[in-house]
Backbone as CSV, one residue per row, in Angstrom:
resi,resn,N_x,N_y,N_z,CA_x,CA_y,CA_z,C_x,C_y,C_z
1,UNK,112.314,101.124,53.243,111.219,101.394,54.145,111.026,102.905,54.306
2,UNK,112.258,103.211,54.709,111.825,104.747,54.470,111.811,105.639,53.408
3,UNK,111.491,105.287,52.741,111.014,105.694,51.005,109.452,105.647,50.916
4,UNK,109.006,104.246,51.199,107.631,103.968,51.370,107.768,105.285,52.163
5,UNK,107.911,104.885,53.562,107.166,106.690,54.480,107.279,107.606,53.959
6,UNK,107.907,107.922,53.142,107.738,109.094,52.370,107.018,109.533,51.339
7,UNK,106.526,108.391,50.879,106.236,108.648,49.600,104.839,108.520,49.570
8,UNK,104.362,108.111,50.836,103.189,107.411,50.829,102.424,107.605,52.980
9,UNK,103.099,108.709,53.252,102.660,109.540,54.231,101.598,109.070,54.814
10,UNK,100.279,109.574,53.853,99.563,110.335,54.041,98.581,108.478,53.875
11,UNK,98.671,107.568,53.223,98.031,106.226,53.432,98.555,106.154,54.741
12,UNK,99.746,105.955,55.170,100.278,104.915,56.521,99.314,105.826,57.522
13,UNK,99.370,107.294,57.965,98.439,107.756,58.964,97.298,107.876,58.932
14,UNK,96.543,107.392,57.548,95.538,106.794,57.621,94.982,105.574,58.032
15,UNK,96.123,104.753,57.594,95.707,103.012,57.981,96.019,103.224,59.628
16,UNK,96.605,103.372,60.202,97.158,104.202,61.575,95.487,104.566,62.655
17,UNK,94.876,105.096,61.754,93.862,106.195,62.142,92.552,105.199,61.777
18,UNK,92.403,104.516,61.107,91.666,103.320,61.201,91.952,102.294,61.911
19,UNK,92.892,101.812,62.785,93.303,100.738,63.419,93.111,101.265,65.021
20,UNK,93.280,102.462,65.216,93.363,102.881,66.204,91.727,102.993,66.722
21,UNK,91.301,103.467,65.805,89.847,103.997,66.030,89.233,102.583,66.171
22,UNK,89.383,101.523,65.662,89.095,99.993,65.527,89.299,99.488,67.032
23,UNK,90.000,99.663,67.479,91.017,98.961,68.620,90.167,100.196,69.977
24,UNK,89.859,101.574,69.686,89.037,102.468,70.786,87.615,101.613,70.695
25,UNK,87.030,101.517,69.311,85.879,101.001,69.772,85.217,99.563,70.354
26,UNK,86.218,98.506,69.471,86.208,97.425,70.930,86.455,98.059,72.313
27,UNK,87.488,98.206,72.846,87.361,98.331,73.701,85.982,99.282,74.432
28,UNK,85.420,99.872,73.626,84.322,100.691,74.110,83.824,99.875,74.658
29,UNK,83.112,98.913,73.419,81.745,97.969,73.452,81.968,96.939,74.603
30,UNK,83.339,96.592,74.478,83.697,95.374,75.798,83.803,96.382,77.168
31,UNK,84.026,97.857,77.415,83.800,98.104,78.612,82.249,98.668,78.936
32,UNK,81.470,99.002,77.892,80.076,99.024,78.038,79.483,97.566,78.552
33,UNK,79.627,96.518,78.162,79.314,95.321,78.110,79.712,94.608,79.534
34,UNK,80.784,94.745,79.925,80.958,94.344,81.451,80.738,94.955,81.944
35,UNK,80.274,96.564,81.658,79.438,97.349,82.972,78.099,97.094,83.450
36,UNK,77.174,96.528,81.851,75.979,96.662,82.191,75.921,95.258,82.823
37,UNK,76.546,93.938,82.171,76.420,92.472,82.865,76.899,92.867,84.615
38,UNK,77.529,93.417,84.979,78.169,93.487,86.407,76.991,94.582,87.457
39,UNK,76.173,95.739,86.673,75.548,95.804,87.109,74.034,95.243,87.642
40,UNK,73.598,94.411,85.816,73.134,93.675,85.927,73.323,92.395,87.395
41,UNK,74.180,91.869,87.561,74.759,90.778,88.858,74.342,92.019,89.496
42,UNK,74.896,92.449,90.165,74.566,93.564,91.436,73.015,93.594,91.935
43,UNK,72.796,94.204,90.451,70.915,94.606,90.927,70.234,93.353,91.468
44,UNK,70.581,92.125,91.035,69.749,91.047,90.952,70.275,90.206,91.917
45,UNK,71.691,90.129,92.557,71.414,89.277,93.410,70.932,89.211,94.793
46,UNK,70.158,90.338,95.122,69.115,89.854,96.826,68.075,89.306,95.960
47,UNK,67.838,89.057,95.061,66.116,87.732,94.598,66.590,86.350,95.061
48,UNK,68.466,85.851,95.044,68.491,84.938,95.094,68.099,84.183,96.516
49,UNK,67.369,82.789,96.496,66.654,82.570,97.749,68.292,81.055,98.349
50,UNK,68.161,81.828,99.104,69.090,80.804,100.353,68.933,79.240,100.501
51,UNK,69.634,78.649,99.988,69.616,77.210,100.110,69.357,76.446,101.410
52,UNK,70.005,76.894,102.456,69.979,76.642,104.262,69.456,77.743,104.830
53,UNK,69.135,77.348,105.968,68.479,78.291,107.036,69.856,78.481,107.593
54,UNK,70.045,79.630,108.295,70.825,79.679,109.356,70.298,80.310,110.752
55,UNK,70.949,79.189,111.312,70.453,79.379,112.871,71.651,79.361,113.934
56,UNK,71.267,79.944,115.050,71.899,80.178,115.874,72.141,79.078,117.069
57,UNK,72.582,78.511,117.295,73.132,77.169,118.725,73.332,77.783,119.651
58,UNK,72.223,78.257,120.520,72.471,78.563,122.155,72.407,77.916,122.724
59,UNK,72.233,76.782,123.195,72.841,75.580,123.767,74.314,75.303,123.788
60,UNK,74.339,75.533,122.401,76.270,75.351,122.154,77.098,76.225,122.636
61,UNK,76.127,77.670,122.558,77.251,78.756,123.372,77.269,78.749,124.995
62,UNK,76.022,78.334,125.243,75.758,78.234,126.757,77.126,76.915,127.362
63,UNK,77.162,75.792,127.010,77.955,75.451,126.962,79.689,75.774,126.600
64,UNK,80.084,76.721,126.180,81.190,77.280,126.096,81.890,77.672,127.411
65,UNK,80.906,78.255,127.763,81.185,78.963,129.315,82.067,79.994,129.064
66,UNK,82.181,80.533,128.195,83.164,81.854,127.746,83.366,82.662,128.634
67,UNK,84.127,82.433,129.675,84.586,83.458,130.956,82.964,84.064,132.007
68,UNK,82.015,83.387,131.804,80.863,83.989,132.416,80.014,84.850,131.813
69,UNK,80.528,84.527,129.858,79.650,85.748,129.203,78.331,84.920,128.898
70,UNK,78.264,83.951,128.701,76.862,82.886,128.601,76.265,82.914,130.332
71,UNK,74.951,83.162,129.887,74.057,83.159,131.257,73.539,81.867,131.181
């Protein structure tokens, strides 16, 4: 094995230097790619429209009687 490294240097830090550069640019494209989908989600979700209303039960709190804070 270490004969090959020697003898043959200058291939191994090449194949080295292609794998590496291989392995930077996925990862580029996959952290470009969940930035723009995540911003994408962000920008877009106040369009989504609310399934239920929500409402408030003052009757129900009036009934609590929470120390005299319901009038």
């Amino acid at each position: 094995m270490k004969k090959f490294f020697k003898s043959h240097h200058e291939i191994v830090l090449v194949g080295l230097t292609v794998l590496f550069l291989a392995v930077l640019i996925v990862y580029f494209f996959w952290g470009i790619t969940t930035l723009i989908l995540n911003l994408n989600k962000a920008l877009t979700m106040g369009g989504e429209k609310q399934s239920e209303k929500i409402e408030f039960d003052i009757k129900g709190a009036e009934a609590l009687d929470l120390k005299g804070l319901a009038q």
